[in-house]
N, C-alpha and C positions, 0 to 999 in steps of 0.2 A: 410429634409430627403425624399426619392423616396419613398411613403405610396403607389406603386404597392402592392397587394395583390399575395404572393409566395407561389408558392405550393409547399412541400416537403415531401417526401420518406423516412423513414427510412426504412433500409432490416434489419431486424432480430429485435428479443425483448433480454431476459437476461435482465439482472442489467442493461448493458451499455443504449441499444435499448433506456428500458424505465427512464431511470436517462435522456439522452437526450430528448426524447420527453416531458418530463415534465420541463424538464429546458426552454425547446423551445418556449413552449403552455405558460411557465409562465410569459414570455419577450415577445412573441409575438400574444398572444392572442385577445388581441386589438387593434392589427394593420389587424387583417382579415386575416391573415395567414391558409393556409389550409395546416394540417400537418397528414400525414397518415404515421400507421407502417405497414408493411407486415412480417409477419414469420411465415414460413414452417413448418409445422405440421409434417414435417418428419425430421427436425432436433432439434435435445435436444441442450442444455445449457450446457455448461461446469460444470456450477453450484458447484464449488467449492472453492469459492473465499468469504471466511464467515467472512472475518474481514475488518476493515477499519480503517482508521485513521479519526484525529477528523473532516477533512473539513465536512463529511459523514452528521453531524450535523447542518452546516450550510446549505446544501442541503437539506434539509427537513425543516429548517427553511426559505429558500428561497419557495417553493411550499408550503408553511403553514400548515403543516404536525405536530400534536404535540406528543411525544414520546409515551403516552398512548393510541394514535390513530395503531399507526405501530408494536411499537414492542412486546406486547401481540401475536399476528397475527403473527410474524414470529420468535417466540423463539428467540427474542433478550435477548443479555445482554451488562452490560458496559466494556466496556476494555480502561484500565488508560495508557498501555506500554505492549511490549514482556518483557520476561524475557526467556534470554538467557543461557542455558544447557550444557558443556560439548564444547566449541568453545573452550575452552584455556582449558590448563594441568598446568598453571603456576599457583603455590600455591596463594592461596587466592582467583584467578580471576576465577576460574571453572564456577561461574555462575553471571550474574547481570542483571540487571533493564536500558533498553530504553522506560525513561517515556516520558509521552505527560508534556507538562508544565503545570503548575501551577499559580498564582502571589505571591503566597505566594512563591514560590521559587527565587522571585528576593532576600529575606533577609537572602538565601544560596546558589545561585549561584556563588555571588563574594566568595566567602571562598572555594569551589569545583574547581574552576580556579584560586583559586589563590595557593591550597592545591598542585592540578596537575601539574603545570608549575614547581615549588620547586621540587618536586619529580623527577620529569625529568630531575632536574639540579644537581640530587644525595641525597636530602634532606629525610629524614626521618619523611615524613608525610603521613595519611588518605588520600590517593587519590583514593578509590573505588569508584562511583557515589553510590553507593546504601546509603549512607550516606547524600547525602545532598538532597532529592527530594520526593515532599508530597506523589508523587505518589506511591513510593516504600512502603511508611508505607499503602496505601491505598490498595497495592496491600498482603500486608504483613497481617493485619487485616482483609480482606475480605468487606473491605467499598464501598460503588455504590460512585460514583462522584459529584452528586448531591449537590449543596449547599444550604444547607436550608436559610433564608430570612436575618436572622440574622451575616450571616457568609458572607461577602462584597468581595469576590475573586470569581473571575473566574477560573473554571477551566476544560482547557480541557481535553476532550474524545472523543472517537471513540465507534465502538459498534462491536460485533457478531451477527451473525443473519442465518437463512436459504434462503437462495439465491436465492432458487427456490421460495419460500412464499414472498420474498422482491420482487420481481419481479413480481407477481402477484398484490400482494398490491398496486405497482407503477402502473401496468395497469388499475387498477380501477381507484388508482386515477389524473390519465391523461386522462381514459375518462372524466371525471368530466370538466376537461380543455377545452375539445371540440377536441380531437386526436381520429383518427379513428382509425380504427382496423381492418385489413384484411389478412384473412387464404388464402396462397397463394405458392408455391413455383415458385422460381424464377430462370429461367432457361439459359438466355441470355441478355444482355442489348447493345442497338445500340447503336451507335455514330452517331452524326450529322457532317458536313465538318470540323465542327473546332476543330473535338476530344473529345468534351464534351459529355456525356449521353447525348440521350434523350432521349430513352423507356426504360422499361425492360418487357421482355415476360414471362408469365407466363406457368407453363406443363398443366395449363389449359386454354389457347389458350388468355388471356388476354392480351391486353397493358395497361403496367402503366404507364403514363407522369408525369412528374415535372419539379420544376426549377431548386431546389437541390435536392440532392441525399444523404444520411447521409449512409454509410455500417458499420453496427455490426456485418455482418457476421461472426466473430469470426476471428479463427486464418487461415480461408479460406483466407480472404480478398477479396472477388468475385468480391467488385467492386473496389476498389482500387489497387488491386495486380493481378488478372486475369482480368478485360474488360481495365482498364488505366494502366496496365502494371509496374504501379510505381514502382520501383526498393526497394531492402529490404537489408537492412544492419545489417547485424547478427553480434552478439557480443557471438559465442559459443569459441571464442578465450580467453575471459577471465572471461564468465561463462560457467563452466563445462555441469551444470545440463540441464537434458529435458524432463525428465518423474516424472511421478510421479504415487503412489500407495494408494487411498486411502476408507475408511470404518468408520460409524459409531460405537462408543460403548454407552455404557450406560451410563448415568449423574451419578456421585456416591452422590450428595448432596450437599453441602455448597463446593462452588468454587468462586475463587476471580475474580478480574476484568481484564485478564490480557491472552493476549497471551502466550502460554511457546515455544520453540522454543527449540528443544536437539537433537545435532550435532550426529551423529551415523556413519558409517562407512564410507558410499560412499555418505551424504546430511546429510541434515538433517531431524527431523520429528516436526511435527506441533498437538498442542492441542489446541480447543479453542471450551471452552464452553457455547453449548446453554440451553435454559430454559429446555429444554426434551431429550437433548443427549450431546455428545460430538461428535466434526467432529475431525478427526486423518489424517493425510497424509502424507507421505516420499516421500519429494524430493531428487531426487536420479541424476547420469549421467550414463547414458546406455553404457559408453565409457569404464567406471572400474567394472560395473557391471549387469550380466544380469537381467531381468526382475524377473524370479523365486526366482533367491535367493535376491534382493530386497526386496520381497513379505517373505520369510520366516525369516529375520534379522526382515523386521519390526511386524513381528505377532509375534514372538521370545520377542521384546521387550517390547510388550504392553502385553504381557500374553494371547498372544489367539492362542499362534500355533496350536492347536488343533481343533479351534474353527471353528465351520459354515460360520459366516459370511463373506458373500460374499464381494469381495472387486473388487473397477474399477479402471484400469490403465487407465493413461492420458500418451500423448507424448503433448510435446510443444517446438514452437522453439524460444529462444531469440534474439529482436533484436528492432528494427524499419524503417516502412518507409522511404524513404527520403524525403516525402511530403506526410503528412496527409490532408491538403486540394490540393487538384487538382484539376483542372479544375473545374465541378458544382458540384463534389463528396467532403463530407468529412469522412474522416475514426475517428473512435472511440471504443474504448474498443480495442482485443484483433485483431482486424484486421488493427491498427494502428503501433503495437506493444508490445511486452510485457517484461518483466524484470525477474522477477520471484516473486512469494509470498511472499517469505523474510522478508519486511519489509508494505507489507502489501499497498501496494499503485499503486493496479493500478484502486479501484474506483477514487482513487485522479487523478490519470491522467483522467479519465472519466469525469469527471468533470472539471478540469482544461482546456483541449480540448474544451468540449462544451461551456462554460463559457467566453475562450477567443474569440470563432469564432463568439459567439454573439457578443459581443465586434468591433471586426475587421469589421464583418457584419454593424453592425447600425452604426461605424463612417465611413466606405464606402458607404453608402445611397443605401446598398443591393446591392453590385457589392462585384468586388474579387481583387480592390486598395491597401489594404493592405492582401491579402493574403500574399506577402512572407515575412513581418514581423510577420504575426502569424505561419506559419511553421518552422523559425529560433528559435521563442521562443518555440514554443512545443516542438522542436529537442533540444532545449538545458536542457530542464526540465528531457526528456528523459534520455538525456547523465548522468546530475549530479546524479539523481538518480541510473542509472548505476554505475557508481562511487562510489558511496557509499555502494552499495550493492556487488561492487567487492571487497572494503575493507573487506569486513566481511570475506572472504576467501583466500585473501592476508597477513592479519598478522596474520593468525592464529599458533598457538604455535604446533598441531598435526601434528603428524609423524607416528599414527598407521597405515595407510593405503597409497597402492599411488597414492589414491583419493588426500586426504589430502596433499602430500610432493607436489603433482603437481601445488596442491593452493598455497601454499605457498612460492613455487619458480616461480610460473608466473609470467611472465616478459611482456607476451599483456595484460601491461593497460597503460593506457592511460597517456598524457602529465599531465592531470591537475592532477588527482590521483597520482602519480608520485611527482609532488612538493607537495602535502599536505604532504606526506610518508617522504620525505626528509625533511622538515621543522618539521615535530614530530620529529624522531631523530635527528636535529642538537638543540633541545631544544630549537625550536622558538614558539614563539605565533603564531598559525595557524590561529587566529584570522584574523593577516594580509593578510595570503593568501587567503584564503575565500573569504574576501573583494577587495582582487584587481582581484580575478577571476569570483567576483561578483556570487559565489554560495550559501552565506549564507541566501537568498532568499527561496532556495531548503530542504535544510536540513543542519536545524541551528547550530551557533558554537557548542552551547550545545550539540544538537547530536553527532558532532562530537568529540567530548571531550568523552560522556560517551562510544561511540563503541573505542575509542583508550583506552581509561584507562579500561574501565570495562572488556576488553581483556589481561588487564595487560601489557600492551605496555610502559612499564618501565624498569630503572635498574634493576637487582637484587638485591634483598633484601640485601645480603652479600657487594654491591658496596654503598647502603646509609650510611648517615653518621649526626650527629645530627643538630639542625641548631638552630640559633640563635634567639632572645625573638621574633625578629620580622616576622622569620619564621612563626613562633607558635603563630603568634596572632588572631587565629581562633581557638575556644573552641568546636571542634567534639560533646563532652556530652553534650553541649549548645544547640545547631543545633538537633541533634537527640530528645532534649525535645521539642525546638519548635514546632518542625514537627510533633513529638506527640500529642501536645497540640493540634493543625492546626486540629490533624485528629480526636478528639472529635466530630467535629461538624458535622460528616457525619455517617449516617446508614448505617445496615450491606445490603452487596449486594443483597441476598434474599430477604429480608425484602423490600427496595427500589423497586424490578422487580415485587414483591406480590402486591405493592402501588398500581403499573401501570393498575390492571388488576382490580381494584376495583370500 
């Protein structure tokens, strides 16, 4: 391998800034790598991006980070799944459970696909998810996720957290790694003949040089999308939303592990509780409704129309690059692209980004050889995820609004989205198509399974019909004891977050 010693740049901090630089410092630390962050004293953080999915875990166990180190320090808690609010009108499906998995859920997963596939084929069976999945009882009891020593599964999690405090915490400890640290605002960046970076000048008369260039700059993209020009492919064709409204409230007490997510007029609104508050926000599209009355629907809803509290709107716009690494630049975080909050995974693209370019990096012996197979792959991780999250507003059962009728009769989506949607209604196993589209990679059958049934993406009730012993050879009361049982072995989530701080 080429053991040149590389110097690299990151523009801007946030989550992404330093989730990168610690990823970087922890792979390349003892190769001599010299890696410095610069961020502007005069630009804030988005800083409302308070949830994650479970990779968030393994990132902290890759920098050797242990949970009573971090999450004290930025009012974390556990989060097992969303639990989704008012997305379907269809009796029964009003609301359900996208857990993180479990392994105890392998000895009820075959019975949940086997319950759903019957059901779809008119059978009169239990096909809610919130039935077969440890996490729904975890989320149902107010349990942390934790497995005590005795209890031999794994099981995953994600967390909540203050964004702004995770982000500080990551900066300490990446200086620890040997990452510098420089207040700077960043004003212009040259090109050398062959189009790559090679300074950037600062409004205080500085050059900065490198080898790479990493931009967190946010959803500017200053060096990806304004100095390299890269082109941007917006998907506001088949998601609506772009702003967003949001304000803290007060923690009321005993709270479970568990995003809630409830569908309202023109988006939806988001809860997700930390140790000392709760963060609230309504994703909205500015296209069905203005900003003001956004703002008073969602104070309306949470019981503070009256109230003081100040609250900040965001605009954002959906999409991605069409090359996240370019040239000596790689984009990461919200300057790469973004999706929407939804389902709670753009740390995971932060990660996944940085993760693979080291990857691509060290089996190119520090050249950009396999650069355009790691931009196919990040473009397509991009896309399924899109995908998925256009589902959630494609089969929705709502017609109050026409916010709502607009989702549900849009027709820009996509090829692969498109066959999953026809293979559920023609009463196929999607299993198959997953796998020949090679998306189950992305977001697993199982996910897909519980976002089509837990929406109620079924016959009607009135169209089932009974079915036979072999139907029925999955005992619902059996399964829900298990899972019970399962869920003995874990503390209440309070309790568990009080451990931490001890």
């Amino acid at each position: 391998m080429n053991n040149d010693k590389k110097s690299i740049i990151i523009l801007g901090g946030g989550t992404a800034g330093w989730i990168t630089a610690n990823l970087m410092a922890t792979n390349w630390q003892d190769k001599g790598f010299d890696i410095t962050l610069v961020e502007s004293p005069d630009i804030g953080i988005i800083g409302v991006g308070e949830g994650s999915t479970p990779p968030l875990k393994g990132f902290m166990d890759t920098i050797g980070v242990e949970e009573s180190e971090w999450m004290p320090e930025c009012n974390a808690t556990y989060k097992v799944g969303i639990t989704f609010r008012d997305w379907s009108t269809k009796p029964g499906f009003t609301q359900y459970v996208h857990p993180f998995l479990a392994q105890p859920d392998q000895f009820t997963v075959p019975a949940f696909f086997h319950n759903s596939f019957l059901r779809r084929k008119g059978i009169d069976l239990e096909g809610h998810p919130d039935h077969f999945f440890l996490a729904t009882e975890l989320i149902k009891q107010k349990l942390a996720p934790v497995t005590p020593e005795n209890f031999p599964f794994e099981i995953a999690y994600g967390y909540h957290f203050d964004s702004g405090l995770l982000g500080k915490f990551l900066a300490r400890t990446a200086a620890k790694k040997g990452v510098k640290y420089k207040t700077a605002k960043v004003t212009d960046a040259l090109l050398d003949p062959q189009g790559n970076i090679d300074c950037l000048k600062t409004a205080e008369g500085e050059t900065l040089k490198a080898d790479l260039y990493v931009d967190c700059s946010g959803f500017r993209g200053q060096l990806i999308q304004q100095v390299l020009k890269v082109p941007f492919q917006s998907c506001a064709e088949s998601l609506f939303n772009d702003s967003a409204v949001v304000f803290p409230t007060e923690q009321e007490g005993d709270f479970g592990p568990h995003t809630i997510s409830t569908a309202l007029k023109y988006g939806w609104a988001w809860k997700i509780p930390l140790t000392n508050r709760n963060g609230n926000g309504y994703v909205y599209s500015s296209g069905f409704v203005d900003d003001d009355k956004a703002e008073t629907e969602f104070r309306q809803y949470l019981g503070l129309l009256d109230s003081d509290v100040e609250a900040r709107r965001l605009k954002f716009k959906v999409g991605r690059v069409e090359q996240h690494w370019a040239k000596n630049c790689l984009a990461v975080g919200l300057s790469q692209g973004f999706i929407e909050p939804l389902e709670a995974t753009a740390l995971d693209m932060v990660q996944e980004t940085v993760v693979r370019f080291i990857e691509a990096y060290n089996n190119g012996n520090h050249t950009d050889k396999f650069r355009s197979e790691f931009n196919d792959r990040i473009s397509a991780r991009f896309d399924a995820v899109r995908d998925y999250i256009v589902c959630h507003y494609r089969i929705t059962s709502r017609t109050d609004t026409d916010y709502w009728i607009a989702n549900g009769s849009n027709e820009k989506i996509s090829p692969s989205l498109r066959s999953i949607l026809m293979a559920w209604m023609a009463g196929k196993n999607i299993t198959d198509e997953l796998l020949d589209q090679k998306l189950d990679v992305y977001f697993p059958n199982v996910s897909w399974n519980c976002l089509l049934t837990g929406k109620g993406i079924y016959p009607a009730q009135e169209q089932l019909r009974p079915g036979n012993e072999m139907a029925h050879q999955y005992n619902v009361d059996e399964l829900r004891e298990f899972i019970r049982r399962c869920a003995l072995n874990f503390r209440p989530h309070l309790e568990q977050l009080e451990s931490l701080r001890q």
